[in-house]
N, C-alpha and C positions, 0 to 999 in steps of 0.2 A: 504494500500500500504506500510504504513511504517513494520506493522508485517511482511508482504514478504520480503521486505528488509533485515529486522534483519533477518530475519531467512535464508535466502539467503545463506550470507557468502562470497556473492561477492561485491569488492569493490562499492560505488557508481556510477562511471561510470560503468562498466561492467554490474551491476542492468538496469540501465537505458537502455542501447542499447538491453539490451535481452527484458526488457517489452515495450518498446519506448515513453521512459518517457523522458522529456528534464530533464538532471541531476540539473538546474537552481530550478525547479518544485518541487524536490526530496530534491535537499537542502534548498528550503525553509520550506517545511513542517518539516524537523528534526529540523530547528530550531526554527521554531513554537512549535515543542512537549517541546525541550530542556527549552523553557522561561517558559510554563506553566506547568511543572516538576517543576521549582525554585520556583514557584508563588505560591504552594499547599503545602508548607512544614509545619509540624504541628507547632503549638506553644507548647513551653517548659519551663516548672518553675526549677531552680533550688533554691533550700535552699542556700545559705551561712549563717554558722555559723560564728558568730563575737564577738569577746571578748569584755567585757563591755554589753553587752547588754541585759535589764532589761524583766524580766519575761512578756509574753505577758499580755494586758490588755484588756478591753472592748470597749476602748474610741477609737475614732477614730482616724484615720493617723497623725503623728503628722506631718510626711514630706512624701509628695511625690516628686520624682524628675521623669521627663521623660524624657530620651535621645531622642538625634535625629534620633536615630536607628531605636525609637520606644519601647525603653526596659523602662520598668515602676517599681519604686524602692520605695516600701514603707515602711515605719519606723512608728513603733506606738508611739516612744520614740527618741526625738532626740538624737544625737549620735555628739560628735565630731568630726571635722574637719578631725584630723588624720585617726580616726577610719573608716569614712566617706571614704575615698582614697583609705584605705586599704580595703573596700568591695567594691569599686570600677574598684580598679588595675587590669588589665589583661581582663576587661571584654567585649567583642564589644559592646559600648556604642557611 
């Protein structure tokens, strides 16, 4: 129902009256699709490169930090404080 919809072209009231759908019905499934659309978004790594920071090793993590977000920040070498903020800064953490 909802591909008829998009592909329609008509608002969702005028959808609903032509297939006699309670428009209540209509919008709840777009926003059913809308939450599990947000819900399936890939996971993504990005590198940041940061000054000071020593040739990788074999040894394990020296720090891990997890935000609340859920973003997960591993360091094999600890790193100062400053250093730390400035790979930090700007991140949704």
């Amino acid at each position: 129902m909802l591909v008829r919809y998009r592909a329609s072209g008509l608002t969702q009231r005028a959808f609903c009256e032509q297939v006699g759908l309670p428009l209540s019905t209509l919008q709840w499934w777009l926003v059913r699709a809308r939450r599990q659309a947000l819900a399936v978004r890939p996971v993504t790594f990005t590198e940041i490169p940061v000054p000071m920071a020593s040739p990788a090793s074999t040894a394990a993590w020296a720090v891990e930090i997890e935000t609340r977000t859920g973003v997960t920040v591993r360091l094999r070498d600890p790193l100062p404080p400053v250093a730390l903020r400035t790979l930090l800064r700007g991140r949704r953490c």
